[in-house]
mmCIF file of the N, C-alpha and C atoms, coordinates in Angstrom:
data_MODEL
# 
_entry.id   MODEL 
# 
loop_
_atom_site.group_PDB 
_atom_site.id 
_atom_site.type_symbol 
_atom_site.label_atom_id 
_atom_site.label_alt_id 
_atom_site.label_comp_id 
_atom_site.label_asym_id 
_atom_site.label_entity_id 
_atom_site.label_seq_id 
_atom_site.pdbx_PDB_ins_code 
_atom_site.Cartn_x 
_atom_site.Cartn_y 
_atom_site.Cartn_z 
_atom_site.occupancy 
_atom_site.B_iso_or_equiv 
_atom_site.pdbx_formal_charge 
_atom_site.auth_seq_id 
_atom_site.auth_comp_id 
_atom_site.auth_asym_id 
_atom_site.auth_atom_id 
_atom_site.pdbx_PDB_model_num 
ATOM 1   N N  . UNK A 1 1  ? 10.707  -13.307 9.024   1.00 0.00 ? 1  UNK A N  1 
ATOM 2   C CA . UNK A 1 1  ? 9.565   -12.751 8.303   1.00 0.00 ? 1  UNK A CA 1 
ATOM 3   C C  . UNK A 1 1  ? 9.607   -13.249 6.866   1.00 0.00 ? 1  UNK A C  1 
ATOM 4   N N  . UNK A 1 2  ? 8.343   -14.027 6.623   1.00 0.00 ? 2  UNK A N  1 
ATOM 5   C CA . UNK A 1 2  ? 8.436   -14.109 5.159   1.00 0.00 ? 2  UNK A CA 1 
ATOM 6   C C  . UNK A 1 2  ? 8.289   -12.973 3.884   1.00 0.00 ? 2  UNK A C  1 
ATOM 7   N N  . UNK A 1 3  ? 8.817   -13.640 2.943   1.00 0.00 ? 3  UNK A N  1 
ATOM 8   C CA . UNK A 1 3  ? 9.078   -12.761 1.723   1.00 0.00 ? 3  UNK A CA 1 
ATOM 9   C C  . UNK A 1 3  ? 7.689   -12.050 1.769   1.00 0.00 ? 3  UNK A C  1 
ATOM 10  N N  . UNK A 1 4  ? 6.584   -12.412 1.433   1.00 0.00 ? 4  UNK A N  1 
ATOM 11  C CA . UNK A 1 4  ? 5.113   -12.020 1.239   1.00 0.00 ? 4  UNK A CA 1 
ATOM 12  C C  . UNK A 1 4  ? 5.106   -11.011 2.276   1.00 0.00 ? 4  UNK A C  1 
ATOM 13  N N  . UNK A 1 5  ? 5.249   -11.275 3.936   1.00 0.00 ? 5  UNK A N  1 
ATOM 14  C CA . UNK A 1 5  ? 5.208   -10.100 4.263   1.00 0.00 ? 5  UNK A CA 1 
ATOM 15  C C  . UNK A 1 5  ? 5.590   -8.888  4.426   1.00 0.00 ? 5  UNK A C  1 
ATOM 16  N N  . UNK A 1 6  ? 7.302   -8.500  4.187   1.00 0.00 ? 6  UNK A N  1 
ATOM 17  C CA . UNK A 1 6  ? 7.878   -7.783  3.747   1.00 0.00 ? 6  UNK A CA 1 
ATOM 18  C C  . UNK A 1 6  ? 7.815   -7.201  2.272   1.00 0.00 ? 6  UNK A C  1 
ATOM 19  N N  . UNK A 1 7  ? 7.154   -8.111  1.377   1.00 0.00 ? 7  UNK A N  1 
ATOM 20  C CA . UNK A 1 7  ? 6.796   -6.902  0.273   1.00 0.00 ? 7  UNK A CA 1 
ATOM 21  C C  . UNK A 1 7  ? 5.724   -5.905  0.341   1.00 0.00 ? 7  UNK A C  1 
ATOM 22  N N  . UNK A 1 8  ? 4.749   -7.136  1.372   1.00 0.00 ? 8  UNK A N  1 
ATOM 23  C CA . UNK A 1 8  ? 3.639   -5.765  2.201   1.00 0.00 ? 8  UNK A CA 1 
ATOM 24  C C  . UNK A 1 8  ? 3.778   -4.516  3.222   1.00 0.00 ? 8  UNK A C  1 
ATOM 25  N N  . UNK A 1 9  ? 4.705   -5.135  3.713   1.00 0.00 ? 9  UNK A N  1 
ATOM 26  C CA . UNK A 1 9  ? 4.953   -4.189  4.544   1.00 0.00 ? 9  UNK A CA 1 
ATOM 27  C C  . UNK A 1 9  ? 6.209   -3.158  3.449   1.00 0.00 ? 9  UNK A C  1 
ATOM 28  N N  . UNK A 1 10 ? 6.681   -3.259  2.461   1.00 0.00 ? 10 UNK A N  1 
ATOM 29  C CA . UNK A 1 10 ? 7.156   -2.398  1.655   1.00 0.00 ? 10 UNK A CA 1 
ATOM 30  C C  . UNK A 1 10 ? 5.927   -1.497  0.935   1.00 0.00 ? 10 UNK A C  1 
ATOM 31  N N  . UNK A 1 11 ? 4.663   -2.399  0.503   1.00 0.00 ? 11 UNK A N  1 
ATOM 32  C CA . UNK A 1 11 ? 3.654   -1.168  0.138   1.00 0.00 ? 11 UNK A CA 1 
ATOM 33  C C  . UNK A 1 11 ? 3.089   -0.412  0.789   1.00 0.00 ? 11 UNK A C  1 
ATOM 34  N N  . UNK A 1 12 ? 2.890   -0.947  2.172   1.00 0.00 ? 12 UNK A N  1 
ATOM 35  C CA . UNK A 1 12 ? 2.640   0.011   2.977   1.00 0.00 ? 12 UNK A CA 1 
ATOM 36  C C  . UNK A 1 12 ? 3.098   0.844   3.584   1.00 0.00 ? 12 UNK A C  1 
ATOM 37  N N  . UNK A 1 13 ? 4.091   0.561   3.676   1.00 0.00 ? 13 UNK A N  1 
ATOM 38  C CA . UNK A 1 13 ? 5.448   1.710   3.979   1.00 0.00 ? 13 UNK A CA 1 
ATOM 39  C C  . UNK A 1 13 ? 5.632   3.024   2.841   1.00 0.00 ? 13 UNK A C  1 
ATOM 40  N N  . UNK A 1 14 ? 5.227   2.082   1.463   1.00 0.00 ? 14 UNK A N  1 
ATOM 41  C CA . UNK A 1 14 ? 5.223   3.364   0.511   1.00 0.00 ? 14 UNK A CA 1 
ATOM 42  C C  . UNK A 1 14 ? 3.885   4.056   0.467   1.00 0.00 ? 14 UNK A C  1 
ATOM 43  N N  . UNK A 1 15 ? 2.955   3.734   0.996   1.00 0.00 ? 15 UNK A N  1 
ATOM 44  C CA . UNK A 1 15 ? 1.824   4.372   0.960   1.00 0.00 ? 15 UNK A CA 1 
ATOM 45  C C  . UNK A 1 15 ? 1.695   4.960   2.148   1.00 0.00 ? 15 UNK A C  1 
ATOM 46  N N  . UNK A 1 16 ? 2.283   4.860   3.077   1.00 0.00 ? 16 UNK A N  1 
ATOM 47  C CA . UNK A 1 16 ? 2.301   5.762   4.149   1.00 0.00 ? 16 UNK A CA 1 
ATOM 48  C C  . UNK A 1 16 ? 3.432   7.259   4.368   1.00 0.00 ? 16 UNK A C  1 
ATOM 49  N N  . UNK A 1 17 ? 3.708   6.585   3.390   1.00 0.00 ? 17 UNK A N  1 
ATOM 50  C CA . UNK A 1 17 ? 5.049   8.101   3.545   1.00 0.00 ? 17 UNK A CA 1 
ATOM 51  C C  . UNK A 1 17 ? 4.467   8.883   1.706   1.00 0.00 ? 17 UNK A C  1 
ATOM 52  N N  . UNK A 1 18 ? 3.458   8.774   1.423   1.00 0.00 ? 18 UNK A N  1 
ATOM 53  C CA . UNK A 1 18 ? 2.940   9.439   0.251   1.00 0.00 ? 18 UNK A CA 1 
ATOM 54  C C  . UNK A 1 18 ? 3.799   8.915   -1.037  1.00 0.00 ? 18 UNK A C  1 
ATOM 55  N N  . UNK A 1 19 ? 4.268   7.985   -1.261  1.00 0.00 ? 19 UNK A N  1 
ATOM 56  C CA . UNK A 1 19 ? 5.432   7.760   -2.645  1.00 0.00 ? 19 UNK A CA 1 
ATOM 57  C C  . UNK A 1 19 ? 4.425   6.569   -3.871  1.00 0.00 ? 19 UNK A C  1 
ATOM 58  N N  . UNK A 1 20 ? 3.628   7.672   -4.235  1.00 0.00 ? 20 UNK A N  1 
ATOM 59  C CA . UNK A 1 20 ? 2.880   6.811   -5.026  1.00 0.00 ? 20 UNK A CA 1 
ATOM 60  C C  . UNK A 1 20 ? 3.571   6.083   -6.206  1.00 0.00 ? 20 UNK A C  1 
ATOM 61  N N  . UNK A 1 21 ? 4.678   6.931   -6.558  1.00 0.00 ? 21 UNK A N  1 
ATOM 62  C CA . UNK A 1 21 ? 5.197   5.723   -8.170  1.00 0.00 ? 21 UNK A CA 1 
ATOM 63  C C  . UNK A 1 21 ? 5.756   4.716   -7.528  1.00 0.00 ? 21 UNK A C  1 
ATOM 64  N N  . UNK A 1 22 ? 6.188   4.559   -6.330  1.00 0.00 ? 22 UNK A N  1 
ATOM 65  C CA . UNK A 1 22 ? 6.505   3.437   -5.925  1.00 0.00 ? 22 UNK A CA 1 
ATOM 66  C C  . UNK A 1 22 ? 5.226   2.439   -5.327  1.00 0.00 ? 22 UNK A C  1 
ATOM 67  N N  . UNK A 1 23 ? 4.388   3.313   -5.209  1.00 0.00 ? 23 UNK A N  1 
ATOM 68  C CA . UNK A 1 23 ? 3.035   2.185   -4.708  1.00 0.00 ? 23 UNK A CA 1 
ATOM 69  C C  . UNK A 1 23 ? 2.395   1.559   -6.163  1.00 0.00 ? 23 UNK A C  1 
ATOM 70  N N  . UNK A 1 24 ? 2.477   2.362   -6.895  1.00 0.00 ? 24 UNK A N  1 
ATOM 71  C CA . UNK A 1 24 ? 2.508   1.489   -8.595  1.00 0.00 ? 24 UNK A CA 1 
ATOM 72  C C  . UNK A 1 24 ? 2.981   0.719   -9.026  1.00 0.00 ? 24 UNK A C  1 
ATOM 73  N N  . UNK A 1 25 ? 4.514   0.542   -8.758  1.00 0.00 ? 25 UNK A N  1 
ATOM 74  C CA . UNK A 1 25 ? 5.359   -0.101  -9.246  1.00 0.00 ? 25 UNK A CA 1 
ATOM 75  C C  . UNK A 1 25 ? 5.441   -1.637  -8.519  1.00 0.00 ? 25 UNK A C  1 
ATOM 76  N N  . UNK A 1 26 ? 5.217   -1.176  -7.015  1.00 0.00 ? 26 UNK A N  1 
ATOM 77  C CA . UNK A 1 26 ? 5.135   -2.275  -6.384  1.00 0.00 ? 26 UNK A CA 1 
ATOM 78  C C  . UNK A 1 26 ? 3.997   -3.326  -6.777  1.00 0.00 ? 26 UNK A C  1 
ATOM 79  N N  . UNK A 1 27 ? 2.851   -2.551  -6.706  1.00 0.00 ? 27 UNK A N  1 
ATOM 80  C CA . UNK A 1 27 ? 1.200   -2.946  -7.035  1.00 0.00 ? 27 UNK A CA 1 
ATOM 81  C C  . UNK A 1 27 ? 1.974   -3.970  -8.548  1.00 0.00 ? 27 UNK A C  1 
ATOM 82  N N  . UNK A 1 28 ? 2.460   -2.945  -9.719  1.00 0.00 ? 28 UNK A N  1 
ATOM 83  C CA . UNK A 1 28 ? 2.622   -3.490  -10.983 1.00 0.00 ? 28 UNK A CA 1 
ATOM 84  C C  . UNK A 1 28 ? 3.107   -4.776  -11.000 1.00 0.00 ? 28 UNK A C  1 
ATOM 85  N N  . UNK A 1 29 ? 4.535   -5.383  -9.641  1.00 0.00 ? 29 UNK A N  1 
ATOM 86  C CA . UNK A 1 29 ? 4.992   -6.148  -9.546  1.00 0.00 ? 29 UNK A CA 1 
ATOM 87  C C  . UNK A 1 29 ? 4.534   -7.565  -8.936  1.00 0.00 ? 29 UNK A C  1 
ATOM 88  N N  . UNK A 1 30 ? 2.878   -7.023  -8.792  1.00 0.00 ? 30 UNK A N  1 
ATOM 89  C CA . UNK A 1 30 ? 2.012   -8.303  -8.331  1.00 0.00 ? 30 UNK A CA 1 
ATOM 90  C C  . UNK A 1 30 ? 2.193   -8.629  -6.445  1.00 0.00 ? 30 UNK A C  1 
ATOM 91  N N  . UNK A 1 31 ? 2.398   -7.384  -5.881  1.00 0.00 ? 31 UNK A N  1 
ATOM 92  C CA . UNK A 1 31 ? 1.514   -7.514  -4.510  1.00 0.00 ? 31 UNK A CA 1 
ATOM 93  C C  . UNK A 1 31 ? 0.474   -7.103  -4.209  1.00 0.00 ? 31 UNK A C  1 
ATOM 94  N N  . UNK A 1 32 ? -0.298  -7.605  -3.683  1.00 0.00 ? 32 UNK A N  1 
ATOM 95  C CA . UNK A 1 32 ? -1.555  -7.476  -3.995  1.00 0.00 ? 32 UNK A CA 1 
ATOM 96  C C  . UNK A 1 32 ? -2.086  -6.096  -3.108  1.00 0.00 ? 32 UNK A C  1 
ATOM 97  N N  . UNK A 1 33 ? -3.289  -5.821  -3.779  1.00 0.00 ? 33 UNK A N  1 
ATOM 98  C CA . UNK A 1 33 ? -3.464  -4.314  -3.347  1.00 0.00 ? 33 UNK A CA 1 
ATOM 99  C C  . UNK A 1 33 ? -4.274  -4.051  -2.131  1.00 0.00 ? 33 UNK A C  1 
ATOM 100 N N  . UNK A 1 34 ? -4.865  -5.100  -1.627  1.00 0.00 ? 34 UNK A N  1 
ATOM 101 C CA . UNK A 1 34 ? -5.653  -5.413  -0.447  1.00 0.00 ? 34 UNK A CA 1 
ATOM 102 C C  . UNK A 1 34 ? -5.061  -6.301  0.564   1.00 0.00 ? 34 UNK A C  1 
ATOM 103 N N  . UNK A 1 35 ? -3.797  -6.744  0.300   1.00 0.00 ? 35 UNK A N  1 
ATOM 104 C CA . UNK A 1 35 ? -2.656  -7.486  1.603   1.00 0.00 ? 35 UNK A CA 1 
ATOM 105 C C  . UNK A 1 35 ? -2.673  -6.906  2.561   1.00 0.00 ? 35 UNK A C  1 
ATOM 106 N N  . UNK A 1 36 ? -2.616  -7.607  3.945   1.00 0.00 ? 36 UNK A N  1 
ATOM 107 C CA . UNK A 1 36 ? -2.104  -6.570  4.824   1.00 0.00 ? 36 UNK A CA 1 
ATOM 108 C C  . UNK A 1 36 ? -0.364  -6.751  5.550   1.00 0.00 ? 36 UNK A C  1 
ATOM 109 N N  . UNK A 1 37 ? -0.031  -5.770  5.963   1.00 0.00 ? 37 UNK A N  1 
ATOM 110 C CA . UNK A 1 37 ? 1.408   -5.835  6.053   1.00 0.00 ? 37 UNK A CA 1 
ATOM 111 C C  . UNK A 1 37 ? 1.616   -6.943  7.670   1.00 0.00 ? 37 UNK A C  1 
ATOM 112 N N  . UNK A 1 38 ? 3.038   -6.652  8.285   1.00 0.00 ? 38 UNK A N  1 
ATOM 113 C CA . UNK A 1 38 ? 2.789   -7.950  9.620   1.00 0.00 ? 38 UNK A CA 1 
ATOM 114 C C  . UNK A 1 38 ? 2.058   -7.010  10.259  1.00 0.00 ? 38 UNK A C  1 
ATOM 115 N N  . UNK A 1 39 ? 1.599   -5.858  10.657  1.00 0.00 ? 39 UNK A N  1 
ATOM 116 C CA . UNK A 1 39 ? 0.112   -4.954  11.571  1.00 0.00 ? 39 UNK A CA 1 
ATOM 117 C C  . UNK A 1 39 ? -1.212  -5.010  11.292  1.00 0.00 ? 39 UNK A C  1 
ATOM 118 N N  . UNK A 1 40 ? -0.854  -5.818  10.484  1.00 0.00 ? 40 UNK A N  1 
ATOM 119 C CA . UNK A 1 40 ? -2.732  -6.399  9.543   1.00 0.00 ? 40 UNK A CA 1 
ATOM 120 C C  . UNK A 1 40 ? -2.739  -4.958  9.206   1.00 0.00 ? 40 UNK A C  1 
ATOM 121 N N  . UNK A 1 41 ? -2.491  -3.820  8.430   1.00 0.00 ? 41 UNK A N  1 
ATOM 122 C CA . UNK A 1 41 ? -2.979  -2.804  7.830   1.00 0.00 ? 41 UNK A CA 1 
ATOM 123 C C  . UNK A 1 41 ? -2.341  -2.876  6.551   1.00 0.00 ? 41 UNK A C  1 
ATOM 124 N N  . UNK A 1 42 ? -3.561  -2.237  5.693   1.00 0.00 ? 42 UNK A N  1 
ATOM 125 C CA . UNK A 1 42 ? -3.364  -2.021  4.176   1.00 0.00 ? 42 UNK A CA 1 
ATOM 126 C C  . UNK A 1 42 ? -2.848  -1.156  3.968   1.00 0.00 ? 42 UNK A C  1 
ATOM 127 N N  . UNK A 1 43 ? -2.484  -0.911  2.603   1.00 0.00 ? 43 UNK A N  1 
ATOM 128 C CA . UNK A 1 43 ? -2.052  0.221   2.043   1.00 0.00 ? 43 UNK A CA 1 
ATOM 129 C C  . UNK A 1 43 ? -2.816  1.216   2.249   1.00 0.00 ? 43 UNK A C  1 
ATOM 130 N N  . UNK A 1 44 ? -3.800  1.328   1.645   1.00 0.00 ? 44 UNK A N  1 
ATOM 131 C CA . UNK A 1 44 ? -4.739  1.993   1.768   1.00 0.00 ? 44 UNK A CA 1 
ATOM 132 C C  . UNK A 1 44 ? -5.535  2.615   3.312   1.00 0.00 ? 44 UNK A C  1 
ATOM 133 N N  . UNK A 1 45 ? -5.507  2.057   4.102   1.00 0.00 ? 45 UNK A N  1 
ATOM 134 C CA . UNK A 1 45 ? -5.432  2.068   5.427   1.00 0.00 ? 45 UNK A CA 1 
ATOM 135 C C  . UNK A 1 45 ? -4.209  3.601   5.839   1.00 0.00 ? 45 UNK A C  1 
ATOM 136 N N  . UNK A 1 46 ? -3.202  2.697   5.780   1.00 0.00 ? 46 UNK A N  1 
ATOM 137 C CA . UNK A 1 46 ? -1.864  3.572   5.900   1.00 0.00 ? 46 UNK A CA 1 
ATOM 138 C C  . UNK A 1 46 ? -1.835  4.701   5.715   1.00 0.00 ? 46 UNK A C  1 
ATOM 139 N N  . UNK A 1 47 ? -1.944  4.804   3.824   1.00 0.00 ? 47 UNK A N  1 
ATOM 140 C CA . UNK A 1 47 ? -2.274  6.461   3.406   1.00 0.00 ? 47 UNK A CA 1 
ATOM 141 C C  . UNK A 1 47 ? -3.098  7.184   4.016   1.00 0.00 ? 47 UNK A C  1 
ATOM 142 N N  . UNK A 1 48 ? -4.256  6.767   4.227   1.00 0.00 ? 48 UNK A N  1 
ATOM 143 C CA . UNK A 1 48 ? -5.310  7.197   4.822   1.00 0.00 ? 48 UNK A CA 1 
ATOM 144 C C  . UNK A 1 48 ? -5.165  8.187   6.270   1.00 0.00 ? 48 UNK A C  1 
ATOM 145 N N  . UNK A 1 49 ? -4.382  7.579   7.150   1.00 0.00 ? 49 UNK A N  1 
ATOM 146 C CA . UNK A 1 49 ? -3.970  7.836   8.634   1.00 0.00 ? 49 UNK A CA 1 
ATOM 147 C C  . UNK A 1 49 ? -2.492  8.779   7.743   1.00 0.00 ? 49 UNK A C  1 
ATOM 148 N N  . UNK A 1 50 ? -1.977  8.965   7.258   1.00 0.00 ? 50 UNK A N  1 
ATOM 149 C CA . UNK A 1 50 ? -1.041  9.511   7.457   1.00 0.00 ? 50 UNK A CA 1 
ATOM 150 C C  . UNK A 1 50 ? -1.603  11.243  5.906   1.00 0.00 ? 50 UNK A C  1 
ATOM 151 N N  . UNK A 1 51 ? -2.805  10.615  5.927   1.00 0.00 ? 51 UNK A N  1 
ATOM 152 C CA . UNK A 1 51 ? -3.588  12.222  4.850   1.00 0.00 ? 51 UNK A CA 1 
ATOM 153 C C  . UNK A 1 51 ? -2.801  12.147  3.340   1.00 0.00 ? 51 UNK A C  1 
ATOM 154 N N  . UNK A 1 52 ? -2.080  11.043  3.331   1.00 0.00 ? 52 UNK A N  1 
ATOM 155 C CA . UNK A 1 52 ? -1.557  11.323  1.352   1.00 0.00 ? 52 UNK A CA 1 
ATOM 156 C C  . UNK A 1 52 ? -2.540  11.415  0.705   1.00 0.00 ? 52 UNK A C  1 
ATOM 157 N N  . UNK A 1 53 ? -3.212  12.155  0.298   1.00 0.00 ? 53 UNK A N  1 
ATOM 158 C CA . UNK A 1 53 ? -4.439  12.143  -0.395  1.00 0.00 ? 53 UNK A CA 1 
ATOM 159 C C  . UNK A 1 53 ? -4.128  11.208  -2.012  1.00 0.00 ? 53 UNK A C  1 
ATOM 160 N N  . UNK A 1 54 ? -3.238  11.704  -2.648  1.00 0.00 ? 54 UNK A N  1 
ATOM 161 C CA . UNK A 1 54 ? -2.514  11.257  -3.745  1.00 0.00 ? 54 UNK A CA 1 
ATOM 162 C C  . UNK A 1 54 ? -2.971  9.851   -3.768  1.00 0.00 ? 54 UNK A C  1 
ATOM 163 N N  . UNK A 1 55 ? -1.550  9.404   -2.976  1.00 0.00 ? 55 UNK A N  1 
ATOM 164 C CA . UNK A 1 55 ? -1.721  7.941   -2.746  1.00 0.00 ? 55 UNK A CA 1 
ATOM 165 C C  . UNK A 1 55 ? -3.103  7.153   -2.920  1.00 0.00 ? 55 UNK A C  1 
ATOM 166 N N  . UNK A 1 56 ? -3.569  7.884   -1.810  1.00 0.00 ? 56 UNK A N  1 
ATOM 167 C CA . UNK A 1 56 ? -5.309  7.375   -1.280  1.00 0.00 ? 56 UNK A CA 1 
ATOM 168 C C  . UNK A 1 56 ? -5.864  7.311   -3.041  1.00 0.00 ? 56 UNK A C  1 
ATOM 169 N N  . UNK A 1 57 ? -5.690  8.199   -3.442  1.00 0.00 ? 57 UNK A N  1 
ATOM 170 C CA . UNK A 1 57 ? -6.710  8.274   -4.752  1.00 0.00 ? 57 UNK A CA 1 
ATOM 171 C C  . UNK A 1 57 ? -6.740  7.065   -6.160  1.00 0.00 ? 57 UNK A C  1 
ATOM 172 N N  . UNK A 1 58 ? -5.031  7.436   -6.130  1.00 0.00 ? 58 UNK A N  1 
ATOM 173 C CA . UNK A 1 58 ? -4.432  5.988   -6.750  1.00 0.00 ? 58 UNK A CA 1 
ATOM 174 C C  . UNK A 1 58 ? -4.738  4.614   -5.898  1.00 0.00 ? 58 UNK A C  1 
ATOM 175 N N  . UNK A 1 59 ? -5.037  4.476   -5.306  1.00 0.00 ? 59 UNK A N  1 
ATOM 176 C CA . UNK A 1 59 ? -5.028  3.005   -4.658  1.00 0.00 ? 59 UNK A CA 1 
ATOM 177 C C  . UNK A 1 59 ? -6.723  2.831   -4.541  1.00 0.00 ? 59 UNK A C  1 
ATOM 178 N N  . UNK A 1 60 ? -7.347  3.681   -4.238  1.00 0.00 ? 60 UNK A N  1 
ATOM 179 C CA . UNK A 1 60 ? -9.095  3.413   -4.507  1.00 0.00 ? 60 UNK A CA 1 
ATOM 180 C C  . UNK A 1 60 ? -9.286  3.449   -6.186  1.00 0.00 ? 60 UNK A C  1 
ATOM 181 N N  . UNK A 1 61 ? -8.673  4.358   -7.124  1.00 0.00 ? 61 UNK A N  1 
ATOM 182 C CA . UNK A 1 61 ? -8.682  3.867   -8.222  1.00 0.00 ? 61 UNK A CA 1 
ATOM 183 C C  . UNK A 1 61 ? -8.463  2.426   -9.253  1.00 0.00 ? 61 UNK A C  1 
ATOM 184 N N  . UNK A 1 62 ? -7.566  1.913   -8.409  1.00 0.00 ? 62 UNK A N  1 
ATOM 185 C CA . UNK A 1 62 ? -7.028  0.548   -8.704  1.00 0.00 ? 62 UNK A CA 1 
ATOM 186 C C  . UNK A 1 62 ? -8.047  -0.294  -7.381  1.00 0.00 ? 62 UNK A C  1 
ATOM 187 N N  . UNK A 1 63 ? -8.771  0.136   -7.314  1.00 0.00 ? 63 UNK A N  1 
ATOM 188 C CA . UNK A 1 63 ? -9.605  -1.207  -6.665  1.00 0.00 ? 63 UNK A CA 1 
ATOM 189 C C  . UNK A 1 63 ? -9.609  -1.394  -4.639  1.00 0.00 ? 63 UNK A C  1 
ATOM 190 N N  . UNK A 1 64 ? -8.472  -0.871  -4.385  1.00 0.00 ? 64 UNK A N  1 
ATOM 191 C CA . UNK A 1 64 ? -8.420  -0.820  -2.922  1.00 0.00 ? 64 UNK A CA 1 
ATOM 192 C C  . UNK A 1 64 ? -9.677  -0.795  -2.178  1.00 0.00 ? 64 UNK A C  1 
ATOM 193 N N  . UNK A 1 65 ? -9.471  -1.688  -0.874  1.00 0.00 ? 65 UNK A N  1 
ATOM 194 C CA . UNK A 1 65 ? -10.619 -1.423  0.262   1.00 0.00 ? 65 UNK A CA 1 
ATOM 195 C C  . UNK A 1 65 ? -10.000 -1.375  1.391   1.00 0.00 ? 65 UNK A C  1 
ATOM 196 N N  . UNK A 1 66 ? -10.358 -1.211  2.098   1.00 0.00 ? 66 UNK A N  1 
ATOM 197 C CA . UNK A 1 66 ? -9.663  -0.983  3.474   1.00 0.00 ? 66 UNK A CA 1 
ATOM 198 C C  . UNK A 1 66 ? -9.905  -2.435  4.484   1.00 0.00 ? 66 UNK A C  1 
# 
């Protein structure tokens, strides 16, 4: 698995288990906020199905689409 997809699949992993300073930090570190992880799903996606509302809010704030 390449690097690129494992940092996605690290944001989405943090956006699915609700850990938004880490979905910041990651975002801050330049992965992009509309990537999808190796399941083709976004971050935003993720949060979404798993109800972090939090998350969800921060990541449509910063631009997210599904």
């Amino acid at each position: 698995m390449g690097d690129d997809v494992e940092r996605l699949n690290a944001l989405t992993e943090a956006a699915a288990e609700g850990k938004t300073n880490d979905v910041i930090k990651l975002l801050e570190d330049g992965i992009p906020i509309n990537g999808r992880d190796g399941n083709s799903k976004t971050a935003l996606y993720r949060a979404c199905c798993q109800g972090k509302s939090q998350t969800v809010r921060e990541l449509l704030k910063r631009g997210a689409r599904s």
